[in-house]
C-alpha positions as CSV (number, residue, x, y, z in Angstrom):
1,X,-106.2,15.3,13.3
2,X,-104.6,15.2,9.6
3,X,-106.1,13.2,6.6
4,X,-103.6,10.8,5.1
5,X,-105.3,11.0,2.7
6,X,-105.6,14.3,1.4
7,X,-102.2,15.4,2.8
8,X,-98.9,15.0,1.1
9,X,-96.7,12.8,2.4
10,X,-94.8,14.5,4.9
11,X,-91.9,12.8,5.0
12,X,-90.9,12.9,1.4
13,X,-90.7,16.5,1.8
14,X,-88.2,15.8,5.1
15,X,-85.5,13.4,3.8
16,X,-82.0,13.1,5.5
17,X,-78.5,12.7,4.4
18,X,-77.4,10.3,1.9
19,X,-75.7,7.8,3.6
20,X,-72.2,7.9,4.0
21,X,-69.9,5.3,5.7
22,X,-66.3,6.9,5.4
23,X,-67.0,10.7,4.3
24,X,-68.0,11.9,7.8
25,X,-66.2,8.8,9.5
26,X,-64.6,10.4,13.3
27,X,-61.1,11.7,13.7
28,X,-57.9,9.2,14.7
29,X,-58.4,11.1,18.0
30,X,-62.1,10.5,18.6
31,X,-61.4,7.0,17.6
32,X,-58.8,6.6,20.1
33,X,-61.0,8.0,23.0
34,X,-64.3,6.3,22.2
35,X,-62.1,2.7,22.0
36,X,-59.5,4.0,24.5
37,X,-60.2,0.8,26.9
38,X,-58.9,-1.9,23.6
39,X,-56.5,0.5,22.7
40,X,-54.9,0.2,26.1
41,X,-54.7,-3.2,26.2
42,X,-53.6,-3.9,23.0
43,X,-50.7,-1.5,24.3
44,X,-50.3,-4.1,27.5
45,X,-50.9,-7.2,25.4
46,X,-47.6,-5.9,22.8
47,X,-45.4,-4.9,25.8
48,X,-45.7,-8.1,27.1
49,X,-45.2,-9.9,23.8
50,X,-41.9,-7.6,23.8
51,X,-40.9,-8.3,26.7
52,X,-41.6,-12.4,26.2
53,X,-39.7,-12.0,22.5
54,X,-36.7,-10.2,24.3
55,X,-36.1,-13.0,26.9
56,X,-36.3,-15.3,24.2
57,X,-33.4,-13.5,22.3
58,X,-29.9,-14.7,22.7
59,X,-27.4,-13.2,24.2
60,X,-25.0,-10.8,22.2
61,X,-21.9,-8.6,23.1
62,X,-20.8,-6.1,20.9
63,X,-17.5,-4.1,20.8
64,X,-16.0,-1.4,18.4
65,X,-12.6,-0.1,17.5
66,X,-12.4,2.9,15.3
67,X,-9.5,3.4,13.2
68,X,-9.1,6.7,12.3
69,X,-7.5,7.0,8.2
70,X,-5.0,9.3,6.7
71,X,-6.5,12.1,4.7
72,X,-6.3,10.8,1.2
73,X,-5.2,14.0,0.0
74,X,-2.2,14.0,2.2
75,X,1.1,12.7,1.8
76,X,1.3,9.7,-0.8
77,X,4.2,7.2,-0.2
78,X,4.8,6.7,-4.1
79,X,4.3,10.3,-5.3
80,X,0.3,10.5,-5.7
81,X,0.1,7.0,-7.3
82,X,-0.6,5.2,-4.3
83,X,-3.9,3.9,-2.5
84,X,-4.0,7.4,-0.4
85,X,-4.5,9.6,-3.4
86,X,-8.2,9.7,-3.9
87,X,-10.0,13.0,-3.9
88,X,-13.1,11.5,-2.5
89,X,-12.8,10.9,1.3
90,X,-16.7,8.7,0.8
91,X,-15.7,6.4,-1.7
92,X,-11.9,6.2,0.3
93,X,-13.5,5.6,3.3
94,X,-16.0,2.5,1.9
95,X,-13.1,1.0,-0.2
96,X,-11.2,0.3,3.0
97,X,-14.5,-0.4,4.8
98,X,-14.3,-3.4,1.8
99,X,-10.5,-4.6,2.2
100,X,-11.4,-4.4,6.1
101,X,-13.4,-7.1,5.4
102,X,-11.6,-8.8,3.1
103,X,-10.3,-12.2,3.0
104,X,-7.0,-10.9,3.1
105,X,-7.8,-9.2,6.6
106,X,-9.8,-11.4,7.8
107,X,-7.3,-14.2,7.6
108,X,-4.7,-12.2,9.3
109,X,-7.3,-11.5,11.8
110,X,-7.9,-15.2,12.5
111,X,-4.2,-16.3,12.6
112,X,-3.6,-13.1,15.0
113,X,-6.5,-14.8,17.2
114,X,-5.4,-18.2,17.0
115,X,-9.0,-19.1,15.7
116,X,-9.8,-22.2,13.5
117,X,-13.3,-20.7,12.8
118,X,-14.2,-19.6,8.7
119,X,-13.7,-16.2,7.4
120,X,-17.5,-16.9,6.0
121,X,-18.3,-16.6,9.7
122,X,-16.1,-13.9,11.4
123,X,-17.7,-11.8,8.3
124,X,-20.9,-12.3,9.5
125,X,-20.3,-11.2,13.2
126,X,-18.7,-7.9,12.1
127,X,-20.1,-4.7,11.0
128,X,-17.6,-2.4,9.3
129,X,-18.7,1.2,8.2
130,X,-17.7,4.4,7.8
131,X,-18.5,7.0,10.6
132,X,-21.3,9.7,9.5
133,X,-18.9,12.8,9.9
134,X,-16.2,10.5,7.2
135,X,-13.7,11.1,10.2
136,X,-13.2,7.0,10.8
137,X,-14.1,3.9,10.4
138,X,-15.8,1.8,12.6
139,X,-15.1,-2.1,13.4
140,X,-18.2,-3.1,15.4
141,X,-17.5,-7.1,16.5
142,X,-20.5,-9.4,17.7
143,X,-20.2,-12.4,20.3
144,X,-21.4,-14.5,22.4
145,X,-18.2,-13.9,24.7
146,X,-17.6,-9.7,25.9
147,X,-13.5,-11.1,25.8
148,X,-14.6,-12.8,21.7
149,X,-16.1,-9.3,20.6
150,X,-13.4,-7.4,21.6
151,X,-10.5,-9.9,20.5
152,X,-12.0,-9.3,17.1
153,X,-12.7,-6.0,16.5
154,X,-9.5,-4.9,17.6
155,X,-7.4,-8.3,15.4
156,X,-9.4,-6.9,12.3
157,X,-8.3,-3.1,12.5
158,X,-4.3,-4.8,13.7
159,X,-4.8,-7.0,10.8
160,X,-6.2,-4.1,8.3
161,X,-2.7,-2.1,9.3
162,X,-0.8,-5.1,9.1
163,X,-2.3,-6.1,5.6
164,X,-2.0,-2.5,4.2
165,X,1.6,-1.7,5.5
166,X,2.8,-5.1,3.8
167,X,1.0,-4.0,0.4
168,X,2.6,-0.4,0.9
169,X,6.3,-1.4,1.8
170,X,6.1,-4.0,-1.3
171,X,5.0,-1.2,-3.5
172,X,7.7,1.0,-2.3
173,X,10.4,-1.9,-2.8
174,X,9.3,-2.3,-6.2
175,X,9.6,1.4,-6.7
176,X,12.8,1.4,-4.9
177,X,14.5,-1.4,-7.4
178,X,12.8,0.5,-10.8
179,X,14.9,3.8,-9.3
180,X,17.6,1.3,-8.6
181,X,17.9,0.5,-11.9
182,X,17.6,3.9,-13.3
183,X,20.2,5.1,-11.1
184,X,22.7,2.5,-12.6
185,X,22.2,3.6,-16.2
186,X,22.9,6.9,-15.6
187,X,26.1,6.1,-13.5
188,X,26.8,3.8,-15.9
189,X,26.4,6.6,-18.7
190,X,28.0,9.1,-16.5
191,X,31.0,6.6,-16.2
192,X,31.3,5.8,-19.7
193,X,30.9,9.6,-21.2
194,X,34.4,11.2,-21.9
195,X,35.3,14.7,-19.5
196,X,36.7,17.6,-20.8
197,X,40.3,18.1,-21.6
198,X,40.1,20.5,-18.0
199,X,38.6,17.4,-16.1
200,X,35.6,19.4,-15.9
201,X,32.1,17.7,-16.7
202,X,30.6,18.1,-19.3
203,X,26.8,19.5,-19.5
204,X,25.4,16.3,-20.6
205,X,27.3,14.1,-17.7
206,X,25.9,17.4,-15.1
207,X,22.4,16.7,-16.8
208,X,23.0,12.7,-15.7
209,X,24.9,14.0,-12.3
210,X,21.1,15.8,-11.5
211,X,19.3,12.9,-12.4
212,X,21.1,10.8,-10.3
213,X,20.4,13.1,-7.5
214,X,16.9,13.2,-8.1
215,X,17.0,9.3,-8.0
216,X,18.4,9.7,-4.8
217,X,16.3,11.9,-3.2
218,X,12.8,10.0,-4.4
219,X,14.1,7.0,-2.7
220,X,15.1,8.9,0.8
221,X,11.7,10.2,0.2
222,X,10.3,6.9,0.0
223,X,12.0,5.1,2.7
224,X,10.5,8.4,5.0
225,X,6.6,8.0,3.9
226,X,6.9,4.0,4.0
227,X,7.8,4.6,7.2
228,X,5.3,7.0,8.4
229,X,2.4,6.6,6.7
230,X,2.6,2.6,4.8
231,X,-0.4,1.5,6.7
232,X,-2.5,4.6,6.0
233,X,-3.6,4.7,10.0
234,X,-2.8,7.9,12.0
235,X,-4.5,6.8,14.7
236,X,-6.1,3.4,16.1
237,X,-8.3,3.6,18.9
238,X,-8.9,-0.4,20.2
239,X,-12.2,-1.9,21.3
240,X,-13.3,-1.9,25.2
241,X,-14.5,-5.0,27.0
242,X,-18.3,-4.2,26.7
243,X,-19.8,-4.2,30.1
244,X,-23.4,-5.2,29.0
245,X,-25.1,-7.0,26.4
246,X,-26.3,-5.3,23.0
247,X,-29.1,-7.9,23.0
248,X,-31.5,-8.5,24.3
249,X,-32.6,-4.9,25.3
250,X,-35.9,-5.6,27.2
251,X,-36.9,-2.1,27.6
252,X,-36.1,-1.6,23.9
253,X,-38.2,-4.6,22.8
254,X,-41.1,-4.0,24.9
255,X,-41.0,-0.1,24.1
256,X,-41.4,-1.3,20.3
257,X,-44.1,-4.2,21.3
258,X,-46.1,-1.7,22.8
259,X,-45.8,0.9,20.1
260,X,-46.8,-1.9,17.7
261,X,-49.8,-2.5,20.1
262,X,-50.6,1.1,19.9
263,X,-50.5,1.7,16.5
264,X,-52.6,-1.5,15.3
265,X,-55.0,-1.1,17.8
266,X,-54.9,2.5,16.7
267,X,-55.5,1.8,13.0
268,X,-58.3,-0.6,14.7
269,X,-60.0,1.8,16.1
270,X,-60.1,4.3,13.0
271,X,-61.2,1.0,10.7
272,X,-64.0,0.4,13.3
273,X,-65.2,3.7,14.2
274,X,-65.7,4.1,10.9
275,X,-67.6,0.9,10.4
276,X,-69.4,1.6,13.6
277,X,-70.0,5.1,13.7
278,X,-71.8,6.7,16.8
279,X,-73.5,9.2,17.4
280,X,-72.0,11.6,20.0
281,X,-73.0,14.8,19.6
282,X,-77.0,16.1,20.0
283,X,-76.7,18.2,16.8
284,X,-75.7,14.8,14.7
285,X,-79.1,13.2,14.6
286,X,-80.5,16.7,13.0
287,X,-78.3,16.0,9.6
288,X,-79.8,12.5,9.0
289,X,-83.3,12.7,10.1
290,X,-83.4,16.2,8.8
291,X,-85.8,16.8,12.0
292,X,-85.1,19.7,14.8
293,X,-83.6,18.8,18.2
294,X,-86.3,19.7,20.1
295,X,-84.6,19.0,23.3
296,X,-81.7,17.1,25.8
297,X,-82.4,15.2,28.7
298,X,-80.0,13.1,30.9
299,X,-80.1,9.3,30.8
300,X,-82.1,8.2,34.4
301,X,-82.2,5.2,35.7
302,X,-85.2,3.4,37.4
303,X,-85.1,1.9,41.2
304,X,-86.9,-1.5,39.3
305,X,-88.4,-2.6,36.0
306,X,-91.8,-3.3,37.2
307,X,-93.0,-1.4,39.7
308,X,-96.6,-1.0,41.7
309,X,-96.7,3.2,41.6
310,X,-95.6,5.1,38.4
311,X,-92.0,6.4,38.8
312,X,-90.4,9.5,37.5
313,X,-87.5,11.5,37.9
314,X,-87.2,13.4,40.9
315,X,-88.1,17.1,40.8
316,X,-85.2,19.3,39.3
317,X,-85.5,22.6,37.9
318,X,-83.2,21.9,35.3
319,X,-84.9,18.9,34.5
320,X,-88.2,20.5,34.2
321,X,-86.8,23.4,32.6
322,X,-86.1,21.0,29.7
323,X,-88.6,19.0,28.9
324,X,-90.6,22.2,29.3
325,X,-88.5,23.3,26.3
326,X,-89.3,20.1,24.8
327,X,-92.8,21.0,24.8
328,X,-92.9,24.2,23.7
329,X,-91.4,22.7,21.1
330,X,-93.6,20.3,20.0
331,X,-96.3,21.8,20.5
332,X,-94.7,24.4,18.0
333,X,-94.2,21.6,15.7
334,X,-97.8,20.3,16.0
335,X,-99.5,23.4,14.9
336,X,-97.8,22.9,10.8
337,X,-99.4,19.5,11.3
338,X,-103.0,20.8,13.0
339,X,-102.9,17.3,15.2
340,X,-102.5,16.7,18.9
341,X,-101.6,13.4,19.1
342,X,-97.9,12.5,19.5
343,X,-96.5,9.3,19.1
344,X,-93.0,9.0,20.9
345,X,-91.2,6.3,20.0
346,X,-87.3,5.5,19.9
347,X,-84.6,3.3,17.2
348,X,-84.1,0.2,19.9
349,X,-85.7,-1.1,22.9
350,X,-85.7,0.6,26.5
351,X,-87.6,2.6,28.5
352,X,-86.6,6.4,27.9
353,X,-89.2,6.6,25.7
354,X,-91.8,6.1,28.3
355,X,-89.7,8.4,30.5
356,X,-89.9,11.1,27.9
357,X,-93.5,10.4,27.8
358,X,-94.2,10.9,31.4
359,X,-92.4,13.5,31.9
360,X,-94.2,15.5,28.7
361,X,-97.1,14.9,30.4
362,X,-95.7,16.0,34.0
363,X,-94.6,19.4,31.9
364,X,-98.1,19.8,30.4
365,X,-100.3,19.0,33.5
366,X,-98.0,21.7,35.3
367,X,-99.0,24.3,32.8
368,X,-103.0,23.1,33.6
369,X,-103.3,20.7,30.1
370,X,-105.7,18.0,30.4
371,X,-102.8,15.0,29.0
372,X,-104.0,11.3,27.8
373,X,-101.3,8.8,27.7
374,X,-101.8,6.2,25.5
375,X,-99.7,2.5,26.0
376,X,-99.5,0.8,22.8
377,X,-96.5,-0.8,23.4
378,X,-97.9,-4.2,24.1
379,X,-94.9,-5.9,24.2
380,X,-93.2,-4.2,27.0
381,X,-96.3,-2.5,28.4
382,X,-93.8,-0.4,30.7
383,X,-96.7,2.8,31.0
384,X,-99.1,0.4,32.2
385,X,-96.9,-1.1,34.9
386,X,-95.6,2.1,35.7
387,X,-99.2,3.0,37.1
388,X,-99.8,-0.7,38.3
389,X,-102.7,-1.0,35.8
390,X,-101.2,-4.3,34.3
391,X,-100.7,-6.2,37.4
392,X,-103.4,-4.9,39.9
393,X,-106.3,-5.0,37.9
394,X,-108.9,-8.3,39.1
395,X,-110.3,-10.8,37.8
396,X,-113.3,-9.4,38.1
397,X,-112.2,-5.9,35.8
398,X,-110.3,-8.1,33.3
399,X,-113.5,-10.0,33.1
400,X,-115.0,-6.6,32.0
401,X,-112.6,-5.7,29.8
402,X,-113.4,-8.9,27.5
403,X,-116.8,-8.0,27.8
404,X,-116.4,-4.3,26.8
405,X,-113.5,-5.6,24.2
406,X,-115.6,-8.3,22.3
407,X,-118.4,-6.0,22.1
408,X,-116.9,-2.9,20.2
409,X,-114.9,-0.3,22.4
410,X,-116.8,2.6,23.2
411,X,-116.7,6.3,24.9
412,X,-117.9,4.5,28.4
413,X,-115.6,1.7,28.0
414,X,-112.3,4.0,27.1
415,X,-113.0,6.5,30.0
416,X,-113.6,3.3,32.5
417,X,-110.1,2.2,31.6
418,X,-108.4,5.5,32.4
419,X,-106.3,5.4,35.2
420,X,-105.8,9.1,36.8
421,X,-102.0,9.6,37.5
422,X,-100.6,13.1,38.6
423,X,-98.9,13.5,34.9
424,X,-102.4,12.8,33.1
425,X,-105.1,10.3,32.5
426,X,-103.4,6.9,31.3
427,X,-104.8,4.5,28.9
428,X,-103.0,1.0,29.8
429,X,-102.8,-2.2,27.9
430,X,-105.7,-4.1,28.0
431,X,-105.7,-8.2,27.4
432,X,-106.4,-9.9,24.5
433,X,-109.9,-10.5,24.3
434,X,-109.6,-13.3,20.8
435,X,-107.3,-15.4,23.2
436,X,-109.9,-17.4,25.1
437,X,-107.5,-19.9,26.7
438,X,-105.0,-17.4,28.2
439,X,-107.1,-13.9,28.5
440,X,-105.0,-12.3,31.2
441,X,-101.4,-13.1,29.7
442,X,-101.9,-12.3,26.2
443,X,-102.1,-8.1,25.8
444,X,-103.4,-6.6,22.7
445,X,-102.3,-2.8,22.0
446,X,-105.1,-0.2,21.9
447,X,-106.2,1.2,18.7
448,X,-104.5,4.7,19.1
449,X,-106.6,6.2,15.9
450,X,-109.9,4.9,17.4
451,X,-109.5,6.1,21.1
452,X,-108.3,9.7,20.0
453,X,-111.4,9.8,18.0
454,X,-113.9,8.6,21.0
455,X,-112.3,10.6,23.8
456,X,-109.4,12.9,22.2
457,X,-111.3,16.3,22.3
458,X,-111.3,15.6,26.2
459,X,-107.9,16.7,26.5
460,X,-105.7,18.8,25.0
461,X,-102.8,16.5,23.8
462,X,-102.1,13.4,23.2
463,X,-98.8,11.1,24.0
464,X,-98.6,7.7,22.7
465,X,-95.8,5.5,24.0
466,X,-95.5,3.5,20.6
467,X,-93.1,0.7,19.9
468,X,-89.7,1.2,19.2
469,X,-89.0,1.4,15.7
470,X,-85.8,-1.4,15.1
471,X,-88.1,-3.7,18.2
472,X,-91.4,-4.8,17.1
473,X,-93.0,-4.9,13.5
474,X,-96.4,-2.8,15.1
475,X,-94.2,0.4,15.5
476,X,-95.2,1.9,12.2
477,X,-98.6,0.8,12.3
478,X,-98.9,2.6,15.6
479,X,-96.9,5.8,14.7
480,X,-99.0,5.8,11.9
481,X,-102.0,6.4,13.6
482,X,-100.5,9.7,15.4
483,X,-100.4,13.0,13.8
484,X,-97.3,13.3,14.7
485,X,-93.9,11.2,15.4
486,X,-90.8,11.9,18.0
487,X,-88.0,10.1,17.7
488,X,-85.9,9.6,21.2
489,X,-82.6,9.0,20.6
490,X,-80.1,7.7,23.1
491,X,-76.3,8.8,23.5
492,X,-73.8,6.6,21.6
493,X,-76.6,5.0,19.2
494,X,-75.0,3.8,16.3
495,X,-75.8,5.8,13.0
496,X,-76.3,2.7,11.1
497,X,-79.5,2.1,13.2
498,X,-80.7,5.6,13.6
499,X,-80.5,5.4,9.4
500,X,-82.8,2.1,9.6
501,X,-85.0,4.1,11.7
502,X,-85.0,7.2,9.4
503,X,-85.7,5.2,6.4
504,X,-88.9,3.2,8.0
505,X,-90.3,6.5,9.3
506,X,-90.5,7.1,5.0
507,X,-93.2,4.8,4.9
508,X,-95.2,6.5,7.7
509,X,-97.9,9.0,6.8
510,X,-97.3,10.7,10.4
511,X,-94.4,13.2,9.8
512,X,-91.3,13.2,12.5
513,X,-91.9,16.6,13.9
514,X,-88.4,16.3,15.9
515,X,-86.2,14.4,18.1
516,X,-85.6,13.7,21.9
517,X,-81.5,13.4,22.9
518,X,-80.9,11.6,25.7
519,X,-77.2,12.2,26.8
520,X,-75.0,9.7,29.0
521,X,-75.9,10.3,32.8
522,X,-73.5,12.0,33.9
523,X,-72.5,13.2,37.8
524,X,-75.4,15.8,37.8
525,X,-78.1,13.5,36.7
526,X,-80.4,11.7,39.1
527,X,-79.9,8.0,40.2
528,X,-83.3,7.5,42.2
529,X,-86.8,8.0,41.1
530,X,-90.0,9.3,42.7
531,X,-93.4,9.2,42.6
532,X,-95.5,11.3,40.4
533,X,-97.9,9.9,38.8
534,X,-99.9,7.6,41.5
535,X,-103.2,5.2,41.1
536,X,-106.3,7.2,41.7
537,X,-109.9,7.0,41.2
538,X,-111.0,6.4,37.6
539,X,-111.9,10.2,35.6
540,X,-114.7,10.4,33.5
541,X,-112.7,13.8,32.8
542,X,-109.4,12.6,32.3
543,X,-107.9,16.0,33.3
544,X,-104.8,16.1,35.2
């Protein structure tokens, strides 16, 4: 067994990761799977509150009418000065988006509807825009009414051609009377000029004949485009009676709740796996204990909590074949230490720990090792039940135990205590002998330094089934008192804890020679529990 103190502190020379809350926090996707069963109903919960919010939503018709312009660059009616001549079709295409929705239109619109309602208000029920390929424009009307929305789209694009062809056929009447007037002051200087003495004209009353056949010909030309093109719509395709509302859209709306669901509880998740990180792999607990894995075993689960016979798993090969590794293990571990005594404790409350321990032991006495188990877990004494030392023993032997307590233990008194089980020779809880009004319900835990000492070189190791760590302030005295220390660590612990633990092992002479995982029971792993390590007659031996 090691000095403490002549030997360096062991577990100054073993220290873990620094702690690190976000830098190794899991991936969005192991965050969705580990809270996969929030994350699904927050899904629910937001397609149902999509679902409420889009019953709740009035009801709105929408119909569009697409008018469809004339090219800008195409014929102009007054000669390229006109509204049509712009060389970008975009800005063409959003200044009549704006007149659409002007008051101008939007007054002819409402006398064309009969409507008393503002222009203020018809604006806000339309949506006007050009289309994306800058073929159109679209006239998107909103209503109540199916017979309203499409009454008003297609008033504003009759109103918009009504509008534009009156601003068109005044421009070309104005232009018409200018060339009007030209006209009559070259006939007038065509009358007035003097012909030749052959009655021929002269070249300046042919340069005034031409002109007044230009004149001419602008206004035929016009008259033609005013005609054709004055509203600047080739083609006008009206609005159809929508058959089904625009909103609510239920399916819509709950799609969007749920994504919103999704997504929050997502981020959720993310935010609290990485508050609350886990651990979920066996190689994780090796980077912040900086201990080796010395072996996996499957979470079992135990017919009762208190039982008359010492359980056990049942016999499986695989099973044995790994806490058999687990041995080998620490017993490889042992020899940098020289000790034999173990103490296996675990970060939080439960009973793997004593299963790890009893089934060590099982390993061991199958490979002819004479195992002590020693309980100084006094608190949950669950070795001593499990061999039926803490409940069956009389009045009569708890009377002795006092006796043998008060008076100093001894070799005699330790070996008397033994209970034979098939896994080893067990060492149970004893009462409290300094508690004179209730000596059978107070337990005291056994003084693991002094009992190796008086019987340890009986057998060849040693497993103490110590506190756990984050449970009971006696852990570290207890672990101290081993020469060595392994950690079981259950599936899913949280790293936060399995850090506490790492960092109160640092004030434990006793180094942690490795760790235990104990992985989620899964389809292969037992349910029920046998008998292996049964009551017998007391050893003075303690061989298994």
């Amino acid at each position: 067994m090691i000095d403490p103190s002549t030997d360096p502190p062991y577990n100054e020379r073993r220290q873990g990761e620094a702690d690190s809350t976000w830098g190794d926090r899991p991936g969005i996707v192991a965050s969705l799977l580990r809270y996969r069963v929030v994350i699904v109903a927050a899904t629910l919960l937001g397609a149902v509150a999509g679902y409420g919010i889009a019953q709740l939503l009035p009801v709105r018709y929408q119909a569009e009418a697409v008018l469809i312009l004339s090219d800008p660059g195409g014929p102009s009616v007054l000669g390229g000065s006109g509204a049509l001549g712009s060389s970008d079709r975009k800005v063409y295409l959003d200044k009549q988006s704006e007149i659409m929705t002007s008051s101008a239109v939007l007054g002819r619109a409402l006398q064309l509807l009969g409507s008393s309602a503002s222009v203020a208000e018809v604006r806000n029920e339309l949506d006007v825009k050009p289309s994306a390929n800058l073929a159109s424009v679209s006239v998107a009307a909103t209503s109540a009414d199916p017979e309203d929305a499409t009454a008003l789209a297609n008033a504003v694009g009759t109103a918009y051609e009504q509008v534009t062809q009156a601003r068109a056929t005044n421009d070309a009447n104005a232009a018409i009377a200018s060339l009007e007037k030209l006209r009559a002051r070259y006939q007038a200087d065509l009358d007035s000029s003097p012909r030749s003495a052959g009655g021929e004209l002269t070249s300046h009353q042919q340069q005034l004949a031409g002109q007044l056949a230009d004149i001419q010909q602008r206004e035929q030309d016009i008259t033609t485009q005013v005609g054709a093109y004055a509203s600047g719509v080739e083609y006008f395709e009206k609005a159809d009676r929508p058959t089904s509302p625009s909103q609510p859209k239920p399916a819509l709306v709950t799609a969007l709740g749920a994504l919103v669901g999704l997504l929050g509880a997502a981020a959720w998740a993310w935010w609290k796996a990485a508050r609350d990180q886990r651990v979920e792999d066996r190689s994780e607990p090796a980077r912040i204990l900086d201990a080796p894995l010395l072996g996996q075993v499957p979470r079992l689960r135990a017919l009762s909590g208190a039982s008359a016979t010492a359980v056990t798993p049942s016999t499986d090969p695989a099973l044995e074949d790994a806490y058999r590794l687990i041995l080998t293990s620490m017993e490889h571990e042992l020899t940098g230490v020289d000790g034999k005594s173990v103490a296996v404790t675990s970060v939080g409350p439960g009973d793997d720990k004593t299963s790890a321990a009893l089934q060590i032991a099982r390993a061991a006495s199958q490979e002819n090792r004479r195992i002590l188990l020693i309980d100084a877990d006094a608190r949950t004494r669950h070795l001593s039940e499990r061999v039926g030392a803490a409940q069956s023993a009389s009045s009569q032997s708890r009377h002795q135990a006092l006796m043998e307590l008060r008076e100093g233990a001894s070799v005699k008194a330790y070996l008397r205590r033994l209970v034979s089980t098939d896994g080893g020779s067990v060492l149970p809880i004893a009462p409290d002998a300094a508690d004179p009004e209730h000596p059978t319900d107070v337990y005291r835990p056994v003084d693991v330094r002094d009992a190796v000492r008086a019987i340890g070189d009986l057998f060849d190791l040693v497993l103490v089934d110590a506190p756990a760590l984050l449970a009971s302030a006696s852990a570290l005295d207890v672990a101290g008192q081993a020469d060595g220390v392994v950690l079981v660590v259950p599936h899913r612990v949280t790293v936060s804890e399995l850090r506490e633990a790492r960092d109160r092992l640092a004030f434990v002479k006793s180094p942690l020679i490795g760790y235990v995982y104990v992985r989620s029971a899964g389809p292969d792993a037992r349910t029920r529990w046998e008998r292996i390590a049964r009551p017998g007659r007391r050893s003075s031996a303690g061989n298994g």
